[in-house]
ZAMARGU-4260 file (C-alpha; in steps of 0.2 Angstrom, whole numbers, plus 5000, padded with zeros to 4 digits):
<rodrens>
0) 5005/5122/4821 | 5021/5120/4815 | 5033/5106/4821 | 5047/5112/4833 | 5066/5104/4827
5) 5067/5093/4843 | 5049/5085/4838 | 5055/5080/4820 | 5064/5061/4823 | 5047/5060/4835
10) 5035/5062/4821 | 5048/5049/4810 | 5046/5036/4823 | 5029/5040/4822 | 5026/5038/4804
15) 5035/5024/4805 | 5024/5015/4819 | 5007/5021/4812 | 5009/5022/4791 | 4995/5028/4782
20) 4987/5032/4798 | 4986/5044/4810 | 5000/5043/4825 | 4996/5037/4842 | 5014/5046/4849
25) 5011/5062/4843 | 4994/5063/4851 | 5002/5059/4868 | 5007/5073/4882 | 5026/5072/4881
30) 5028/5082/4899 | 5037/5071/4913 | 5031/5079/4929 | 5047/5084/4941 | 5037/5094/4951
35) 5019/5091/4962 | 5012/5108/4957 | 4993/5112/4959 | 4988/5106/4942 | 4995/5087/4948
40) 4987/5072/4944 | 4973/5082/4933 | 4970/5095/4949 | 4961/5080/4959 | 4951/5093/4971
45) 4952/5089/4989 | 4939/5078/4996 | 4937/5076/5015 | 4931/5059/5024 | 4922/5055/5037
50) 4927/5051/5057 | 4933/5033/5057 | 4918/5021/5058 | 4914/5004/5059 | 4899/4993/5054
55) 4890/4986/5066 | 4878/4972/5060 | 4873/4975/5043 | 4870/4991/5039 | 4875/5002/5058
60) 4890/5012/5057 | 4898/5016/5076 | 4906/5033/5075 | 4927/5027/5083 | 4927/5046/5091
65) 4913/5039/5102 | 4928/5031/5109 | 4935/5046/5117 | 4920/5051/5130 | 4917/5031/5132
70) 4935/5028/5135 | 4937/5042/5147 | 4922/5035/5155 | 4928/5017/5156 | 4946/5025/5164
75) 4937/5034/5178 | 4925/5019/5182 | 4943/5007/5182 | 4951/5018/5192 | 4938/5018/5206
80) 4934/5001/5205 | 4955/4998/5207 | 4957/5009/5223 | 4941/4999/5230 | 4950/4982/5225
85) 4968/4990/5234 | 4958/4990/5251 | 4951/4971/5252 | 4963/4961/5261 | 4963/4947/5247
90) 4968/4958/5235 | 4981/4966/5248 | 4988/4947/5249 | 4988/4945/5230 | 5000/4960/5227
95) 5010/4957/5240 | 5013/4938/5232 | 5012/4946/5217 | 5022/4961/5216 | 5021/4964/5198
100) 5038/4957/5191 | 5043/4943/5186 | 5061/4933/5190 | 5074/4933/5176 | 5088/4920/5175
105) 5104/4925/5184 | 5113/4926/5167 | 5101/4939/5161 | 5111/4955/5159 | 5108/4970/5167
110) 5105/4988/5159 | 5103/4996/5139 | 5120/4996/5129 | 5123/5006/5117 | 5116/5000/5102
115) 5098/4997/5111 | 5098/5015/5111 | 5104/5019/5094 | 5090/5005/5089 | 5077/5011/5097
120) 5081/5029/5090 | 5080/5022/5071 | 5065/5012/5073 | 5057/5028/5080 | 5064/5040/5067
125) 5059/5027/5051 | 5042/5021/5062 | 5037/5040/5058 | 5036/5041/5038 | 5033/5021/5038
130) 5013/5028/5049 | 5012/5044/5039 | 5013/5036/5020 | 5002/5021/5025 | 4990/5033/5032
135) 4990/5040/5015 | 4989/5021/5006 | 4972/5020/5017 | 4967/5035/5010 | 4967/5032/4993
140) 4954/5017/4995 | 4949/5023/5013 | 4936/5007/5015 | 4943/4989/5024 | 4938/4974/5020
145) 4936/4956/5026 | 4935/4947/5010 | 4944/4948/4991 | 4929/4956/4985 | 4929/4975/4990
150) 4908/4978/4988 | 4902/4995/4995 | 4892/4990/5010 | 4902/4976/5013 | 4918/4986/5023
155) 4918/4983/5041 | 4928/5001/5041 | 4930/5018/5032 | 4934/5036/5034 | 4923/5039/5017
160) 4905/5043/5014 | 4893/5027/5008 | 4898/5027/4989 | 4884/5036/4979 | 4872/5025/4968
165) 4881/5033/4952 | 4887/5018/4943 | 4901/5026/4935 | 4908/5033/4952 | 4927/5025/4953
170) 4939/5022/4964 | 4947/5036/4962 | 4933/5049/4965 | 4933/5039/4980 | 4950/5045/4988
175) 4951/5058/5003 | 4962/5072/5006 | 4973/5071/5021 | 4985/5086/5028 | 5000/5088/5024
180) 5007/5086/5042 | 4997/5070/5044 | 5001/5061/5025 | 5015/5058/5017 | 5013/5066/5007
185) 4995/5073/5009 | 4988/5078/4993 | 4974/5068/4988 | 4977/5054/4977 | 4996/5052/4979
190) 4999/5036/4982 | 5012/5033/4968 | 5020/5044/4980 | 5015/5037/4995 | 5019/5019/4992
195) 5041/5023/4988 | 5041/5030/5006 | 5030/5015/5013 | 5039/5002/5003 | 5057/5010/5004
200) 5058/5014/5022 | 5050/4997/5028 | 5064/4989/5017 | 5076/4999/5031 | 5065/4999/5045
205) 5067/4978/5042 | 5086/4978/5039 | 5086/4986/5057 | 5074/4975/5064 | 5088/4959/5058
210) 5102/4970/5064 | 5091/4970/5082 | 5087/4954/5081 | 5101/4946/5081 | 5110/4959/5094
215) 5095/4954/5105 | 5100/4934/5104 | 5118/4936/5104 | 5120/4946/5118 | 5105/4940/5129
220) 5095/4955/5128 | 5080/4942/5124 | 5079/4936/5140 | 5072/4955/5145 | 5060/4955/5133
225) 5051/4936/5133 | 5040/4930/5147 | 5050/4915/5155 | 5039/4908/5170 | 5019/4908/5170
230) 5018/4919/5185 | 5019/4934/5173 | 5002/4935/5170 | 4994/4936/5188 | 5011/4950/5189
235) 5003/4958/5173 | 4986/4958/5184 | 4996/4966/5198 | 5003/4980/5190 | 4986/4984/5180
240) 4979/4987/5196 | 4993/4998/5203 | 4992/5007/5189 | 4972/5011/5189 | 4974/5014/5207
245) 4985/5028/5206 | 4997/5022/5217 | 5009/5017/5202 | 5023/5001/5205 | 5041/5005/5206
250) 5051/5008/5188 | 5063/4993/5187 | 5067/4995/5167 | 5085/4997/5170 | 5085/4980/5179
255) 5071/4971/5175 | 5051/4977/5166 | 5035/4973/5175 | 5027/4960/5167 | 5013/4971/5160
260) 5027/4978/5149 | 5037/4963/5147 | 5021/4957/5139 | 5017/4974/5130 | 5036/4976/5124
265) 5035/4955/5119 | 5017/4958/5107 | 5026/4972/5097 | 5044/4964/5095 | 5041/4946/5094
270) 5022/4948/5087 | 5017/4965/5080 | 5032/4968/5069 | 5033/4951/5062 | 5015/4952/5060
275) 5018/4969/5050 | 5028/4961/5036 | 5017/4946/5032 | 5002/4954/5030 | 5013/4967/5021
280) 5018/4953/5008 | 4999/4947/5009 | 4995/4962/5002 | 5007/4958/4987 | 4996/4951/4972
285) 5010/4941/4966 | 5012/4932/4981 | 4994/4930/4982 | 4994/4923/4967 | 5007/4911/4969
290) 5002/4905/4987 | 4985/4898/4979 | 4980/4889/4995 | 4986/4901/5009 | 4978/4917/4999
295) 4962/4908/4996 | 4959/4909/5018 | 4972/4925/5022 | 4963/4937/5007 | 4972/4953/5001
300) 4956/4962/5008 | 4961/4951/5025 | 4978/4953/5025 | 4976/4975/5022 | 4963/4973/5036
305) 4976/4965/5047 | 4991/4976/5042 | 4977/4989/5046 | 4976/4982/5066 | 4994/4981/5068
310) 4995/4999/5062 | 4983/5004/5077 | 4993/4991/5090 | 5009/5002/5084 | 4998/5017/5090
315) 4991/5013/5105 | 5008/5007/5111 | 5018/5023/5106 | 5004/5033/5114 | 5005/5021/5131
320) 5026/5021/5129 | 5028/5040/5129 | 5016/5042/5143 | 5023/5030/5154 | 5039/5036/5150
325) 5035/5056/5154 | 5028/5052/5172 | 5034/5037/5180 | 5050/5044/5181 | 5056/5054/5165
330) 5075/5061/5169 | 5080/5042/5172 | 5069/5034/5158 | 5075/5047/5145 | 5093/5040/5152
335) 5089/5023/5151 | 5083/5026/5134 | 5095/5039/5125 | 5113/5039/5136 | 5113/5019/5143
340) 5114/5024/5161 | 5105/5022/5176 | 5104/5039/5185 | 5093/5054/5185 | 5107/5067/5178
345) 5100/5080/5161 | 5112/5068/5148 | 5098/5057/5143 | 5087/5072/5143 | 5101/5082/5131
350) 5101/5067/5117 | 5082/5065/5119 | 5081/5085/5117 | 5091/5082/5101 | 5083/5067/5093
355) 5067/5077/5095 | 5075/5092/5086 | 5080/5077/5071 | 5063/5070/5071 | 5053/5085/5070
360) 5067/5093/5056 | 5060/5077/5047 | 5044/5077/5051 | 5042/5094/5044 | 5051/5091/5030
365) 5047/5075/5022 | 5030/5082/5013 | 5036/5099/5005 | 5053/5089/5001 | 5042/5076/4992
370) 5032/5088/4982 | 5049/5097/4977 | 5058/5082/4972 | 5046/5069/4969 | 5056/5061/4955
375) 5072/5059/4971 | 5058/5049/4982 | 5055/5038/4968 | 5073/5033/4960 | 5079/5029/4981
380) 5064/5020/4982 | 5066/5011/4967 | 5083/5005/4972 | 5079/5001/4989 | 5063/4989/4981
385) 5066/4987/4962 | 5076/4970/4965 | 5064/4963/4976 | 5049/4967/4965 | 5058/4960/4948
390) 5060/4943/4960 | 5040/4944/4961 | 5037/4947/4945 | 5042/4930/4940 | 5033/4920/4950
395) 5020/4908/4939 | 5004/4908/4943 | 4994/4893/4935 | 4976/4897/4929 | 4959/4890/4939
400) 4963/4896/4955 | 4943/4904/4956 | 4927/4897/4948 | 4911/4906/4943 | 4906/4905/4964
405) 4919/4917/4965 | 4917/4932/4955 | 4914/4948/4964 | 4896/4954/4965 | 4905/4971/4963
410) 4921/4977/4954 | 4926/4995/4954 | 4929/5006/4941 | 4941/5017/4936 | 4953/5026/4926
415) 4948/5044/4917 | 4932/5038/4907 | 4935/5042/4886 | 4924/5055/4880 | 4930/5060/4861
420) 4917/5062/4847 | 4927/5046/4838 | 4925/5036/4853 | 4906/5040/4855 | 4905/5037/4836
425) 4912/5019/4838 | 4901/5017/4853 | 4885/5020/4847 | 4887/5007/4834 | 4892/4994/4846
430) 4909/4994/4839 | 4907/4989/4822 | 4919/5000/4815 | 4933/4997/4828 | 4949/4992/4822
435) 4964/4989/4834 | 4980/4992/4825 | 4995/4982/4832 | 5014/4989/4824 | 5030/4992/4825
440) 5044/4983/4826 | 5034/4968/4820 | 5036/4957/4805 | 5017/4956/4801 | 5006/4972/4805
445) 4988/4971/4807 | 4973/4980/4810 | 4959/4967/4815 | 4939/4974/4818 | 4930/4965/4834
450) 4922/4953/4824 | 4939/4947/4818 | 4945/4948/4835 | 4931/4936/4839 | 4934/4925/4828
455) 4952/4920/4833 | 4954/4905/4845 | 4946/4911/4862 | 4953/4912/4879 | 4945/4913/4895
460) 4950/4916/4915 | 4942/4920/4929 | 4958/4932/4941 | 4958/4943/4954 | 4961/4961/4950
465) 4972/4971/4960 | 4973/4989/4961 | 4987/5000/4967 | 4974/5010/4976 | 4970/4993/4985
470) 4952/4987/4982 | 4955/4972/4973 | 4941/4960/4963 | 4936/4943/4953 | 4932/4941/4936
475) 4930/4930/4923 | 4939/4939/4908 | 4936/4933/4890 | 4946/4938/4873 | 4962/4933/4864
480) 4977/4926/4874 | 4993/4937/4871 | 5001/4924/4866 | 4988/4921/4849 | 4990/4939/4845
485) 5012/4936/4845 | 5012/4923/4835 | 5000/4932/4822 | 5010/4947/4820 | 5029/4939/4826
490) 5038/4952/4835 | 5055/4958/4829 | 5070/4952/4842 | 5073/4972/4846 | 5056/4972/4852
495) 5060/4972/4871 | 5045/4982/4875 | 5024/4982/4870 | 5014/4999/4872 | 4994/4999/4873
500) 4988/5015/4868 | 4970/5020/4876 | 4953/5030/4868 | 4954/5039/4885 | 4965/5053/4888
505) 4975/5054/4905 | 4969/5067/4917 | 4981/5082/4911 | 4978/5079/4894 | 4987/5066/4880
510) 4979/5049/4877 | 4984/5035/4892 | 4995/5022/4887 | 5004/5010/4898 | 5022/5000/4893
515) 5023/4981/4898 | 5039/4970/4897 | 5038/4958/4881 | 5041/4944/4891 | 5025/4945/4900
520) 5016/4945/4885 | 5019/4926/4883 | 5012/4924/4899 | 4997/4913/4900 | 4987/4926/4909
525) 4993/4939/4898 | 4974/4941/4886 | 4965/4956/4877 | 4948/4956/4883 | 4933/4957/4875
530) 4921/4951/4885 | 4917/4951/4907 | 4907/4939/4917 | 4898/4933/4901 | 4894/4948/4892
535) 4903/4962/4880 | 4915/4974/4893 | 4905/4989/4898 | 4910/5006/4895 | 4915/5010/4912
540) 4926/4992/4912 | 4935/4995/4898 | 4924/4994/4879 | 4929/4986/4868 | 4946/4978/4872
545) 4957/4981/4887 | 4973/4972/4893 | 4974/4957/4907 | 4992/4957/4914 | 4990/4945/4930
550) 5008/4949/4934 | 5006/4969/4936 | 4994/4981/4945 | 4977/4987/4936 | 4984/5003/4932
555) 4994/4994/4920 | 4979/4988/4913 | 4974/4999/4900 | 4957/4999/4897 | 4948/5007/4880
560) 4962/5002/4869 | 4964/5009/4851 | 4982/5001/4846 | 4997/4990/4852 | 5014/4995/4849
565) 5028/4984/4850 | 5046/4995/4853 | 5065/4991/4857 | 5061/5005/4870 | 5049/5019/4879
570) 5061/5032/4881 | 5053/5042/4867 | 5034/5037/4871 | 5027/5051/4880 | 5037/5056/4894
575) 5048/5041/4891 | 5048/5033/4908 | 5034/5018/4903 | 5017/5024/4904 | 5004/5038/4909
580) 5004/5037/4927 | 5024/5037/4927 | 5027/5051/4917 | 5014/5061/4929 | 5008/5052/4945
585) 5029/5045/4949 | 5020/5026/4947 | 5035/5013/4943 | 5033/5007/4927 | 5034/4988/4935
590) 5024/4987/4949 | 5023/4968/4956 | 5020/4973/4971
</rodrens>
């Protein structure tokens, strides 16, 4: 085939960057998807999971939608054992002494203003992508975990089948399809997706919770929301039973809440949502990394776990809220709520009637908006996270945090598995001919064969691996540090940029390559390896060579790689926006995070 005009300064820079040899750029798939089309991320087909499930003992798994006929049960037998407590006289005597509320301070105002209502209408409104695209994080590794290493058989939860003894199965065969009206978005395996809305909109959903915040201090709002005198738990008793009794307390919002949801609204202001961010930033390997002693007890496994809990606490409480809201009362709570008044006129009804409209628009929306303009979804979240990620990125994290007790007794695999008649060449004999090739805007190129790559000064780690998917591991990597292989081959001060080219193509074609900043390749975690837990990487890890970059996400971490390319920039490298799973999959190509 003949070379198109626009392919020609390419092919230079190719010649270039490869000499004698053949070019890893042109044998890259140049498209930059701008579209999720049916062909995305290699035509992953959809894959269904499981009812939510729960290990019970070792190896019992509880069925959750056993819940629903339990819980129905458990409801009835309440609610006839309440209306037998309402007719004994001491229980007569304790809701009369306890009527259900508890005093507030006589400086306590009275009544929502006006921003309450506008708050509470943004939390709901960014509450509903933040649920939908964390639903869709789950899915992509839909298994929890209680420790940092993620072994099949181990999660106390999934939505997924038991993983199947092929041991080449990976991670990502694992993922589940969800619908589109339930993800954001819902085809299977989009996190990369998923994660800009997750991450972007908490960044805004936490910028109104400090707006809230200090509105609720500065004007005394708090004093509504936080249990003052310890009578507000024999209160919470009381209204528990009015409520299972049928014969429901009196709505005092406006005034003052019951103390079953002053306690309620105090567990998600003061509680739940704080709760949501730390174990959000647990989930971070960077700070997991640099908070040694704090991630050694609170995991990444533990802290998604967690995140996981407070996701269902948000869901149960919404589910109550509205309900409570719709029946004890709804033309005055829905004014309470939506027009700051205290009075049973159709205003509050009106703005609700409106906000639903909005919510709903959105709702509807987000998904087939996301799959139009995916490349929109990850610039706004990129410039609502990018800054905070770049701060991560430079935290240090000092080697012998683990020790051999640590390493996982199961590490995933991954990645699109190479399969070229060079590749299986090489393999079947163990490598011997393999020569990794590291050019470009160096001073000394070289091409150096395993055994040479052996022979230079070794390095070993043992680090936990995290994957954007969210399964993460520990291993004990061993190779060449970075760092030996830049003072062999001294980089150029244009090189700004280092590109690992892969044996494996990505799944729509075009070999995988990855780009990492130069400046974590001085990093002392930052190692080509060679070796796993003792013994020569296996094929489905990585054979023969494969990057460690502690500071990044395993995506970045190319596995199978054939050559190393050091460039001023990645503009023209593939799709030109830093690696495989950027140019097709909307990945960011520094991901800290």
């Amino acid at each position: 085939m003949t070379p198109s005009s626009e392919d020609l300064p390419s092919r230079a820079a190719d010649l270039a960057a490869g000499g004698k040899h053949r070019s890893f750029r042109s044998e890259l798939d140049r498209q930059r998807y701008t579209a999720v089309k049916a062909d995305w991320a290699g035509g992953v087909p959809a894959q269904y999971g499981v009812a939510p499930r729960v290990r019970i003992g070792q190896n019992r798994w509880f069925n959750l939608l056993w819940l629903i006929p339990i819980g129905l049960l458990l409801l009835l037998v309440a609610v006839a054992v309440a209306k037998g407590l309402r007719g004994l006289p001491s229980v007569q005597d304790f809701l009369v002494r306890y009527p259900g509320i508890s005093a507030l301070p006589g400086s306590a105002p009275v009544g929502f203003p006006v921003w309450v209502d506008w708050q509470h209408f943004l939390n709901m409104f960014l509450m509903i992508f933040i649920i939908r695209s964390g639903i869709t994080i789950i899915a992509d590794h839909p298994r929890l975990y209680w420790t940092r290493h993620s072994t099949p058989g181990r999660d106390w939860f999934r939505v997924q089948k038991p993983v199947p003894p092929n041991p080449l199965y990976t991670a990502k065969e694992d993922s589940i399809t969800l619908p589109d009206g339930v993800g954001l978005p819902g085809r299977r395996h989009s996190i990369g997706l998923a994660r800009w809305w997750h991450l972007g909109i908490n960044t805004l959903w936490l910028a109104n919770g400090a707006v809230f915040f200090v509105l609720l201090f500065t004007t005394g709002q708090w004093m509504r929301l936080v249990p003052l005198h310890w009578d507000v738990i024999p209160n919470a008793l009381s209204v528990m039973i009015q409520y299972l009794s049928l014969d429901w307390p009196t709505e005092s919002g406006w005034n003052n809440y019951n103390s079953l949801q002053l306690i309620a609204y105090f567990i998600t202001v003061f509680v739940a949502a704080p709760f949501a961010l730390i174990s959000g930033l647990g989930m971070s390997p960077a700070l997991s990394t640099r908070f040694r002693r704090i991630s050694s007890i609170f995991s990444i496994q533990a802290a998604r776990s967690l995140h996981f809990l407070v996701l269902c606490w948000f869901l149960m409480f919404i589910v109550i809220h509205i309900a409570l809201v719709m029946t004890t009362g709804v033309l005055q709570n829905l004014n309470h709520m939506f027009a700051a008044q205290n009075n049973e006129s159709w205003m509050g009804f009106w703005i609700f009637a409106l906000a639903m409209i909005v919510l709903i628009a959105a709702w509807v929306a987000a998904t087939p908006f996301t799959y139009r303009h995916p490349r929109v979804v990850q610039k706004v979240g990129f410039a609502l996270t990018g800054p905070v990620e770049r701060l991560f990125e430079h935290l240090d994290a000092k080697p012998g945090q683990y020790t051999e007790k640590d390493i996982s007794p199961y590490f995933w695999h991954n990645g699109n598995y190479p399969d070229t008649e060079q590749y299986q060449q090489l393999s079947a004999g163990h490598f011997t001919n393999y020569k990794l090739r590291v050019n470009g805007l160096v001073e000394n190129p070289l091409e150096l064969d395993l055994a040479q790559l052996r022979a230079l000064e070794h390095h070993e780690q043992i680090t936990q691996h995290f994957c954007i998917q969210g399964w993460s591991g520990v291993a004990k990597w061993g190779g060449v540090s970075m760092r030996t292989i830049l003072d062999m081959v001294k980089p150029s001060a244009e090189a700004k940029w280092v590109i690992f080219y892969s044996f494996a193509p990505g799944p729509e074609g075009g070999l995988y390559y990855d780009a990492h900043a130069i400046e974590q390749m001085d990093h002392h975690l930052t190692m080509l390896a060679y070796d796993m837990n003792g013994a020569p990487l296996s094929f489905g890890h990585g054979a023969p060579l494969r990057l460690r970059n502690e500071s990044e996400l395993g995506f970045k971490m190319v596995k199978w790689i054939e050559g190393i390319e050091f460039v001023e920039s990645f503009a023209a490298i593939g799709g030109g926006l830093g690696g495989y799973n950027n140019d097709h999959e909307f990945f960011g190509y520094r991901q800290s995070i």
